[in-house]
C-alpha positions in Angstrom: -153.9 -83.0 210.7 -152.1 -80.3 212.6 -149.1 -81.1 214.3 -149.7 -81.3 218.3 -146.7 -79.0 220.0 -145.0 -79.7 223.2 -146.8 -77.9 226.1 -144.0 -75.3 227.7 -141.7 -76.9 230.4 -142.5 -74.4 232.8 -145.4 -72.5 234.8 -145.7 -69.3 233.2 -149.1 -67.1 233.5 -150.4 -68.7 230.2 -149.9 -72.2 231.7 -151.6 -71.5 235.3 -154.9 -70.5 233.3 -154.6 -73.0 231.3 -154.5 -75.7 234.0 -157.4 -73.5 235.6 -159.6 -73.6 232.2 -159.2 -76.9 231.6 -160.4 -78.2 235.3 -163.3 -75.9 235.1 -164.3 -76.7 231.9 -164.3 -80.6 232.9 -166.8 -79.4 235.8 -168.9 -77.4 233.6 -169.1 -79.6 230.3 -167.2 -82.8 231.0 -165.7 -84.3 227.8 -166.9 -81.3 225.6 -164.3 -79.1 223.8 -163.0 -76.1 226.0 -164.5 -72.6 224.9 -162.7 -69.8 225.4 -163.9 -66.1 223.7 -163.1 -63.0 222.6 -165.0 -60.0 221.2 -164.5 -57.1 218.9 -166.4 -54.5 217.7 -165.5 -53.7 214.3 -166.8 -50.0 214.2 -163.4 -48.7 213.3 -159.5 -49.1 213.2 -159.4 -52.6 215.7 -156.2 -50.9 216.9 -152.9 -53.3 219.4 -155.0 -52.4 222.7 -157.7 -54.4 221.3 -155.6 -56.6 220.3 -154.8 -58.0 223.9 -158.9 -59.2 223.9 -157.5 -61.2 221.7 -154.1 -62.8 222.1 -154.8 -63.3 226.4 -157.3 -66.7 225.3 -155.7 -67.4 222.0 -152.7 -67.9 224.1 -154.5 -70.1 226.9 -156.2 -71.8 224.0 -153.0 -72.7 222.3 -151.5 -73.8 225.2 -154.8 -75.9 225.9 -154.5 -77.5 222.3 -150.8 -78.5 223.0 -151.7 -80.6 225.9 -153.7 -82.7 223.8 -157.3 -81.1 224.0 -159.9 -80.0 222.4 -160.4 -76.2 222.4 -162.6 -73.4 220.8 -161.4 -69.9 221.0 -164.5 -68.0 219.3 -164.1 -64.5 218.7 -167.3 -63.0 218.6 -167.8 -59.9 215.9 -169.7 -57.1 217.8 -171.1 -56.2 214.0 -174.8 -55.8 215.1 -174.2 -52.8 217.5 -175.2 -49.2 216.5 -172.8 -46.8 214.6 -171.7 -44.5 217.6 -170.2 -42.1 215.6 -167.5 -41.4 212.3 -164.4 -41.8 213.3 -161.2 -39.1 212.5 -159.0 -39.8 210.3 -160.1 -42.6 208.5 -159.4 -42.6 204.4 -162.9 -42.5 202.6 -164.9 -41.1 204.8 -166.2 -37.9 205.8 -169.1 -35.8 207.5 -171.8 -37.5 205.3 -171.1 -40.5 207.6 -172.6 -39.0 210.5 -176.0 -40.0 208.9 -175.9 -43.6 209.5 -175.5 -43.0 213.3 -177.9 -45.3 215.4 -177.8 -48.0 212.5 -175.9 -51.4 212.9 -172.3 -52.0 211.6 -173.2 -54.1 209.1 -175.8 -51.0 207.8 -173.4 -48.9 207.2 -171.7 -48.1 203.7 -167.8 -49.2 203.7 -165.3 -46.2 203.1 -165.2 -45.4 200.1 -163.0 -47.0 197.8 -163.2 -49.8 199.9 -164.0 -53.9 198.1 -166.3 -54.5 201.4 -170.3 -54.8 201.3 -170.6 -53.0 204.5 -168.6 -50.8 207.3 -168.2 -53.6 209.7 -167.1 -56.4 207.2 -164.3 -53.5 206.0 -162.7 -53.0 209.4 -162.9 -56.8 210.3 -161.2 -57.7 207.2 -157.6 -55.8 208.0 -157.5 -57.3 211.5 -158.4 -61.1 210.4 -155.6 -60.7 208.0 -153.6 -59.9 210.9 -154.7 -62.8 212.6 -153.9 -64.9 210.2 -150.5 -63.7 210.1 -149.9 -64.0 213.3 -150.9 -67.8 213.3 -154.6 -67.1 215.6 -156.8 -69.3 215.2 -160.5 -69.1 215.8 -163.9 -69.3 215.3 -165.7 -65.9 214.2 -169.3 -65.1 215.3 -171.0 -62.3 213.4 -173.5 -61.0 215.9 -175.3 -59.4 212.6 -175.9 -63.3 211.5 -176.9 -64.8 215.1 -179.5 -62.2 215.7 -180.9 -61.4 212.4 -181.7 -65.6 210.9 -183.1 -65.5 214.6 -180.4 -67.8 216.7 -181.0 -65.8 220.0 -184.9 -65.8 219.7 -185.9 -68.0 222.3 -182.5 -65.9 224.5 -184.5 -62.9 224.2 -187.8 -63.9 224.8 -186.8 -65.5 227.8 -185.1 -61.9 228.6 -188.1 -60.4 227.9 -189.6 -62.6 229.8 -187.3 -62.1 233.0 -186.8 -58.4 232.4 -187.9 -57.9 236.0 -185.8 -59.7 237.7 -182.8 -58.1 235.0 -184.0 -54.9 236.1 -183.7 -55.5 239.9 -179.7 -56.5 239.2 -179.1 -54.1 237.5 -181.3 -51.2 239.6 -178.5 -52.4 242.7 -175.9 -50.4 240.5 -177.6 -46.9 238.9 -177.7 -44.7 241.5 -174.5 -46.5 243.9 -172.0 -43.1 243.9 -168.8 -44.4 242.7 -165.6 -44.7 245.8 -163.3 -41.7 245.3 -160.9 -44.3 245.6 -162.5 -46.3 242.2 -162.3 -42.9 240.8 -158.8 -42.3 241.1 -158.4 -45.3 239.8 -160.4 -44.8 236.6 -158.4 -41.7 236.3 -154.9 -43.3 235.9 -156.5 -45.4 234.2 -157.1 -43.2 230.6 -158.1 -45.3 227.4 -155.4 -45.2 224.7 -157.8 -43.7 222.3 -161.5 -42.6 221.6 -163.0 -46.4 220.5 -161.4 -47.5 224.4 -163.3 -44.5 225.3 -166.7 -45.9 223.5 -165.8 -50.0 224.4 -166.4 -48.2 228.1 -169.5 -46.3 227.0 -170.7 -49.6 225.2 -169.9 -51.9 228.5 -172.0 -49.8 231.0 -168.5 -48.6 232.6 -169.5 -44.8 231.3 -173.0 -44.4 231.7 -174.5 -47.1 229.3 -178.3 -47.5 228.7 -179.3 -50.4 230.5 -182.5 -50.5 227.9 -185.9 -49.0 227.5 -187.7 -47.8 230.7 -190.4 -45.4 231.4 -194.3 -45.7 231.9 -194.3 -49.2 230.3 -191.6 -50.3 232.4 -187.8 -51.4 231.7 -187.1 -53.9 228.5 -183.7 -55.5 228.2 -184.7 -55.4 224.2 -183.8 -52.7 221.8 -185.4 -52.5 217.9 -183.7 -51.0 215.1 -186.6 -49.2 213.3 -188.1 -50.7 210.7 -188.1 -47.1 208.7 -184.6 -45.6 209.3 -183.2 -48.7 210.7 -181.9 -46.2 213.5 -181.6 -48.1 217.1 -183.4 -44.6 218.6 -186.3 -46.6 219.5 -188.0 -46.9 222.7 -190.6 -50.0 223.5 -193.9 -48.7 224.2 -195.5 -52.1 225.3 -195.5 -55.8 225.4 -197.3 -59.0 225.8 -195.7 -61.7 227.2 -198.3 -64.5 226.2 -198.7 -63.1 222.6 -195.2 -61.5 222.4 -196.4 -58.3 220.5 -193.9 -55.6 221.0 -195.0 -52.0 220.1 -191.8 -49.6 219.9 -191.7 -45.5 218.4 -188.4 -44.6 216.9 -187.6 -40.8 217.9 -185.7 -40.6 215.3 -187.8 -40.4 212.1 -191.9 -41.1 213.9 -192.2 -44.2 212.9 -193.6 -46.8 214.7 -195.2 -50.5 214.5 -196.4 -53.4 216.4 -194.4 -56.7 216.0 -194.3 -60.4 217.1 -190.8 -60.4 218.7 -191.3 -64.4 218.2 -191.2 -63.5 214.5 -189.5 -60.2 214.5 -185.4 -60.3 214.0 -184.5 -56.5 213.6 -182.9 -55.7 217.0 -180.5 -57.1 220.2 -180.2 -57.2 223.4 -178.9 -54.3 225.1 -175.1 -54.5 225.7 -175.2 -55.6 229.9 -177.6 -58.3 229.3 -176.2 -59.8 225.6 -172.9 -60.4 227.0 -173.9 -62.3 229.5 -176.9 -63.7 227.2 -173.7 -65.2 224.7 -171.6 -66.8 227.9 -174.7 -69.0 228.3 -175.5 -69.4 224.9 -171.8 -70.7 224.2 -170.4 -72.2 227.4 -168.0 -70.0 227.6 -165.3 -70.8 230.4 -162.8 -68.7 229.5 -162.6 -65.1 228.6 -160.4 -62.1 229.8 -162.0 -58.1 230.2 -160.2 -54.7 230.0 -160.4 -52.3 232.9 -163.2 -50.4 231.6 -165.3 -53.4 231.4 -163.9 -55.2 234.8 -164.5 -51.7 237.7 -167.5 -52.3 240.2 -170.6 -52.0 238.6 -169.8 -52.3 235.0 -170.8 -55.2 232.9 -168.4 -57.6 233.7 -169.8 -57.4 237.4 -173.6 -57.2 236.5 -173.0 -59.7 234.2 -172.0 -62.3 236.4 -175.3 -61.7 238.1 -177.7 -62.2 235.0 -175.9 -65.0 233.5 -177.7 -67.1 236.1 -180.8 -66.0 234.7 -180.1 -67.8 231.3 -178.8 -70.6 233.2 -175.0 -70.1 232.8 -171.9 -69.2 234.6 -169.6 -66.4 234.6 -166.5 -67.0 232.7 -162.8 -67.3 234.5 -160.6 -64.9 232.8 -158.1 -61.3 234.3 -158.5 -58.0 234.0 -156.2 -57.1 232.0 -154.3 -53.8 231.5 -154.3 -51.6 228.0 -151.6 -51.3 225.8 -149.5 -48.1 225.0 -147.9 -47.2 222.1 -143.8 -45.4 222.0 -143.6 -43.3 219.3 -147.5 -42.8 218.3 -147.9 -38.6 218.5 -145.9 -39.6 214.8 -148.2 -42.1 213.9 -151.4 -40.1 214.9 -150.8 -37.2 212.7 -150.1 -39.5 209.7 -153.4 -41.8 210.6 -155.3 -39.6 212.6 -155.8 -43.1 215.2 -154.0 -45.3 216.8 -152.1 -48.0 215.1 -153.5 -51.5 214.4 -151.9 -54.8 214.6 -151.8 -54.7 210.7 -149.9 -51.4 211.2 -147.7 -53.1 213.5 -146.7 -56.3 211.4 -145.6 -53.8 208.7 -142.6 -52.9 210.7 -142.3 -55.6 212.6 -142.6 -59.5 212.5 -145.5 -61.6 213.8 -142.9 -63.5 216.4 -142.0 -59.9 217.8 -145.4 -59.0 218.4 -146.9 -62.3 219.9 -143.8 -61.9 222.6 -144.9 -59.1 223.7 -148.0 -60.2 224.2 -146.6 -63.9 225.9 -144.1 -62.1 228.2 -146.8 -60.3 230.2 -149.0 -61.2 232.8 -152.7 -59.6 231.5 -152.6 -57.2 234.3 -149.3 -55.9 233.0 -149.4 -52.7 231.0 -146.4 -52.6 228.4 -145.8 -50.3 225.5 -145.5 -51.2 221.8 -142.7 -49.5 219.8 -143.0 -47.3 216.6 -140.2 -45.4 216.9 -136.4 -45.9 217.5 -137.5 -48.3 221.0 -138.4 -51.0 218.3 -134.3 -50.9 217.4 -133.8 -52.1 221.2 -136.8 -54.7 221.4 -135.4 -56.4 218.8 -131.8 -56.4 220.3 -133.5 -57.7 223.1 -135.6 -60.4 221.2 -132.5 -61.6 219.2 -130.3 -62.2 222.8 -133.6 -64.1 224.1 -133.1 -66.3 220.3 -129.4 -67.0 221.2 -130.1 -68.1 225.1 -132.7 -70.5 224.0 -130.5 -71.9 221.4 -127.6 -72.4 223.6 -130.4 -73.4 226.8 -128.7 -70.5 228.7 -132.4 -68.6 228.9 -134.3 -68.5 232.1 -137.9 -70.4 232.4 -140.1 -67.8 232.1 -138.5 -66.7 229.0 -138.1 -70.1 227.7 -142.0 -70.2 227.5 -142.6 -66.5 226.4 -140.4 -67.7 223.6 -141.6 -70.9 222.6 -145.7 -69.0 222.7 -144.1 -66.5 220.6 -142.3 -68.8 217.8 -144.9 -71.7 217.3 -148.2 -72.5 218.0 -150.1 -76.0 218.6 -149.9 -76.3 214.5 -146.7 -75.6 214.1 -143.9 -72.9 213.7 -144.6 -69.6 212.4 -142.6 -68.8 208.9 -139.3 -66.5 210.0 -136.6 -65.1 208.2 -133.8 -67.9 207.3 -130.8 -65.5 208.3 -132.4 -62.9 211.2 -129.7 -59.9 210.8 -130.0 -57.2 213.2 -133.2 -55.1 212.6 -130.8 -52.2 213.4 -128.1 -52.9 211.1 -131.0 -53.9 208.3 -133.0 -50.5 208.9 -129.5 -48.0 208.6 -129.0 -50.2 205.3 -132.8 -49.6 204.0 -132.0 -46.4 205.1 -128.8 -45.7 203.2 -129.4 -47.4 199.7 -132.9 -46.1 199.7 -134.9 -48.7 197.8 -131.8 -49.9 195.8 -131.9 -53.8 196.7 -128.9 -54.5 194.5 -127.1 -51.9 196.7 -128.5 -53.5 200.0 -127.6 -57.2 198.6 -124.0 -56.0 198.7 -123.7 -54.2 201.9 -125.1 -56.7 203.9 -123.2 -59.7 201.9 -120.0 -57.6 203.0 -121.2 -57.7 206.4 -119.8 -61.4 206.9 -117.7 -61.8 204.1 -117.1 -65.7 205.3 -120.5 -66.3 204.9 -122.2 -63.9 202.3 -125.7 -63.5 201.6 -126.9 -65.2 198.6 -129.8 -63.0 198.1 -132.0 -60.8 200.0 -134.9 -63.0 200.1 -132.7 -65.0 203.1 -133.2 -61.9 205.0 -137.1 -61.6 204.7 -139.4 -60.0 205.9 -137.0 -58.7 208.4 -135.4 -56.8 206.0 -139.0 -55.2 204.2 -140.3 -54.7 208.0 -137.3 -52.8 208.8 -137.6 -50.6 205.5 -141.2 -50.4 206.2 -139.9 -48.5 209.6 -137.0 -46.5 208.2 -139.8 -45.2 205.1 -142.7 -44.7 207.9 -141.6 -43.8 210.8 -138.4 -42.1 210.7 -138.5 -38.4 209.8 -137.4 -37.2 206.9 -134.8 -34.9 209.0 -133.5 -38.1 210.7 -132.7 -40.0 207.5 -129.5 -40.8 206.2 -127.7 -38.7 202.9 -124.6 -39.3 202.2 -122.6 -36.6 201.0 -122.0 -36.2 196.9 -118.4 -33.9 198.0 -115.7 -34.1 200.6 -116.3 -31.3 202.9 -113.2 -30.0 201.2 -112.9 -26.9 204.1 -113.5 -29.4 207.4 -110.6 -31.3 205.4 -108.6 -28.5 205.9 -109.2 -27.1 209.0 -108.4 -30.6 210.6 -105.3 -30.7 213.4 -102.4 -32.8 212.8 -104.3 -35.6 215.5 -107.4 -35.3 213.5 -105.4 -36.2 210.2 -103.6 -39.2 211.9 -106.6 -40.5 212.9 -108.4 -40.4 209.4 -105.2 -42.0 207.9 -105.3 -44.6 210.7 -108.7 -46.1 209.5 -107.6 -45.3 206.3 -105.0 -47.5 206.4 -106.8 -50.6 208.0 -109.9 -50.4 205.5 -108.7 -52.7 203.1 -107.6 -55.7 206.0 -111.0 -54.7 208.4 -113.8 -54.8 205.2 -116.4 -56.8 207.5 -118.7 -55.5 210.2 -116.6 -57.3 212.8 -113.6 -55.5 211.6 -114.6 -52.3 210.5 -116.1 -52.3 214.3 -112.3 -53.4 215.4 -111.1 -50.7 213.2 -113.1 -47.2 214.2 -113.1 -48.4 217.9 -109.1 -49.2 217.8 -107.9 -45.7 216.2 -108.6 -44.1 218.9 -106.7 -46.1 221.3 -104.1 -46.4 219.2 -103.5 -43.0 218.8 -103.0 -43.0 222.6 -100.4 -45.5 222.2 -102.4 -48.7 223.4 -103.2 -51.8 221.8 -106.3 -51.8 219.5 -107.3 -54.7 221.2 -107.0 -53.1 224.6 -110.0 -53.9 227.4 -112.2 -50.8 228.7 -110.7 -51.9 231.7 -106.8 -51.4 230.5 -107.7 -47.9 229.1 -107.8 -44.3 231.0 -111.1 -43.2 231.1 -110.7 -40.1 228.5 -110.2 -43.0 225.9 -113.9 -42.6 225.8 -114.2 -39.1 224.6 -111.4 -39.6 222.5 -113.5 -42.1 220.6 -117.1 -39.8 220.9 -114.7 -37.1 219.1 -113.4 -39.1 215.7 -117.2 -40.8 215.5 -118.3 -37.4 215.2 -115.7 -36.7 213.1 -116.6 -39.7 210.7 -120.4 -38.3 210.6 -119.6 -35.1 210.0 -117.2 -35.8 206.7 -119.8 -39.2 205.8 -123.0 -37.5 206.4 -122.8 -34.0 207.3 -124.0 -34.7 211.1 -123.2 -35.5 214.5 -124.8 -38.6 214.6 -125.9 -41.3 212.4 -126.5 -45.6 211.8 -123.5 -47.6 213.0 -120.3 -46.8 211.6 -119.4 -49.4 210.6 -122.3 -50.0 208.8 -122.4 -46.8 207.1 -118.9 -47.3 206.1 -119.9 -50.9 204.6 -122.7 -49.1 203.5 -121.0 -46.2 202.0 -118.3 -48.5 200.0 -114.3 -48.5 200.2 -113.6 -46.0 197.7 -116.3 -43.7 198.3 -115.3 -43.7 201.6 -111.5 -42.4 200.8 -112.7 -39.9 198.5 -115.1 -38.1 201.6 -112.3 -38.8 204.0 -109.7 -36.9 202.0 -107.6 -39.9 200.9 
């Protein structure tokens, strides 16, 4: 029996629609479970901006199931649609793919190498991992399954059926010139990558088509053919009373006469199956992206031919796509954009379902995979101190809470949360020695050593994970095997007192918090203050004073300008290493 959560304290943008949901769902369905949905298409990579499809209901839903109700959050796999075309980039595969274009997902050979049956069952494989990880739960759908053991047969013949009256709604939209206004907007607008660019092909938002036309007329129904299994078909005629559907495939020649009552090898095309499933599932909740939300595209249609299946629209926001800091690195490594599994291997599943939490749907915000991911977790550790000492604000207090636990319970985190930055220049540093890293970061509070590394898991792997993937090789840390025996000696008699200074203090200061102390006090003490001395009590030049003997530190440590944390390297470095490179 999972364990029922607290609903958040305050109104945040999760809790508004959930308070929405909930009252429509009693006036839809009274006493039923609340259905909220989702949808993928698992044609490639299912990269972080689909990811938001995902987390806006699970979040409502969650917040749903801690009040106390019954919810479903489905997530409907899009695995029946065609094979649009091979994606770049992607291990195992290469031009020999482009053959299988027109077919369904699940038609499709996995990559090669791959322990999946099928293309589509590949793909959706990494991201339900992720899923899981990230403490989402939900119902899957396999579109493949509903339409093919016939579930939607009486759906479509009733479309079939109707197709008129689907082809007057959506004949209101074809030839409507778009605003330049709506254009502009599209334009700023951009998808993050080239599957946003076919989710807006797919939706109608680019161009879709609607179905078959010509001299038989329009038909909401497309076959795959029954030779090539190709979805390059076009409907030639049919019967409404008998239900025999004659199609041609332009692809290969073929062509047959079937009894759609009786025939399972095709869908409904994309404007009219969404709206087809809302019915189908009594679906009160689900969020769109841009591309599927503009005037005229199938979020808008849809809510016109959902009536004809007897449902309503869903509630749900726009929302806005997700960016990625730091991905021209990733993209020439991947050749895509990364993927939520991607992202949980540098960072941990309470990270990434804040960012998510902490912004309203119609919010764009950028995930980090470079050195911005050092700050968000600065920032995310703070936000873990306020709410422990109840110091936080409301609307953080909730982001928080949506971020750390769900309805069943709290996510699994690391028992002593370190500083990502201080665990990444140590993963940097000892380079994959653990016994190494065990003692740099037990000298880090030396009242209160780490026992093992394990109490710092899987912050410490995520942040090596980074350091190992993301970091260029030029930006990594080596320390040096020799003193730099001619800076040594060029060095002024200030320059000398400074080294013998810190020197000096090593042995009393061998903690973070003092060696920190330490390198920040020479400086000032050289100027004949206090090493405890206040910003405030110093003259302003104290500052390039200390800028000058940091770089002075890198240079002898690590043969740059810059580097991790001082004091961390120097922790990291050890004592007696350290006065042997500083000339002691």
């Amino acid at each position: 029996m999972p364990i029922v959560a607290q609903s958040t304290e305050t109104t945040d943008w999760v809790s508004r629609f959930a308070d929405e949901v909930i009252e429509e769902s009693e006036r839809r369905a009274p006493g039923k479970p609340v259905v909220v949905a989702s949808g993928l298409s698992p044609s490639g990579p299912i990269h972080l901006g689909n990811l938001r499809e995902v987390m806006t209901p699970h979040l409502v839903a969650d917040e749903i199931r801690r009040r106390g109700h019954q919810v479903r959050h489905l997530i409907s796999w899009d695995d029946y649609d065609r094979y649009r075309k091979v994606p770049a980039g992607v291990t195992g595969v290469d031009e020999s793919w482009a053959e299988h274009i027109g077919k369904p997902l699940t038609s499709v050979p996995a990559p090669k190498g791959s322990a999946y049956p099928n293309w589509a069952e590949h793909f959706k494989a990494a991201m339900v991992e992720s899923l899981a990880e990230m403490g989402v739960e939900f119902d899957g759908i396999s579109q493949t399954e509903q339409y093919t053991s016939g579930v939607y047969r009486e759906q479509i013949l009733h479309a079939m059926k109707h197709r008129a009256d689907i082809d007057a709604i959506l004949a209101q939209y074809r030839t409507k010139p778009k605003p330049a206004d709506q254009k502009k907007q599209q334009a700023k607008q951009k998808p993050v990558d080239e599957a946003e660019l076919e989710a807006a092909e797919g939706s109608g938002a680019a161009g879709e088509d609607d179905g078959s036309s010509g001299s038989a007329g329009y038909f909401p129904y497309k076959p795959y053919c029954g030779n090539c299994e190709k979805d390059l078909t076009t409907v030639t005629a049919y019967d409404d009373d008998t239900t025999e559907l004659s199609y041609t495939c332009t692809a290969c020649g073929f062509g047959e006469t079937v009894r759609l009552s009786e025939f399972n090898r095709g869908k409904l095309v994309w404007k009219v199956d969404w709206p087809m499933r809302w019915a189908y599932e009594g679906v009160v909740f689900e969020p769109s992206g841009v591309d599927h939300s503009s005037p005229g595209s199938s979020f808008q249609v849809g809510g016109q031919i959902v009536g004809i299946f007897g449902g309503k629209q869903p509630i749900g926001p726009m929302y806005a796509f997700v960016g990625i800091s730091g991905m021209a690195k990733m993209s020439s490594s991947r050749g895509g954009v990364p993927t939520p599994g991607d992202a949980l291997k540098i960072m941990e599943p309470q990270l990434l379902r804040w960012l998510y939490a902490r912004r309203k749907p119609n919010q764009s915000f950028k995930i980090a995979f470079d050195q911005e991911i050092q700050r968000l977790y600065d920032e995310w550790d703070k936000l873990d101190a306020k709410v422990t000492e109840g110091t936080a604000l409301p609307a953080d207090v909730a982001a928080h809470a949506r971020a750390v636990r769900t309805a069943a319970g709290e996510l699994p985190r690391t028992p002593r949360p370190l500083p990502y930055r201080t665990l990444a220049s140590v993963a940097d540093i000892t380079a994959g020695h653990e016994d190494q890293a065990l003692r740099i970061l037990s000298e880090l509070d030396p009242a209160n050593p780490l026992g093992s590394l394990d109490e710092a898991r899987p912050r410490y792997d995520k942040a090596e994970a980074w350091i190992n993937t993301h970091v260029p090789a030029d930006q990594r840390t080596i320390v040096r095997d020799e003193p730099d025996a001619e800076l040594l000696k060029s060095l002024d008699e200030q320059a000398r007192g400074s080294l013998r200074l810190l020197l000096d203090g090593l042995d009393e200061h061998w903690s973070l918090d003092g060696l920190t102390h330490l390198v920040y006090g020479v400086p000032k003490v050289q100027a004949g203050f206090s090493a405890d001395a206040t910003p405030k009590e110093l003259p302003p030049e104290i500052k390039g004073d200390q800028r000058k003997f940091f770089a002075l530190l890198y240079h002898l440590l690590v043969g740059r300008d810059t580097g991790p944390r001082l004091p961390t390297l120097l922790l990291a470095v050890g004592q007696e290493r350290v006065r042997t490179l500083l000339g002691d």
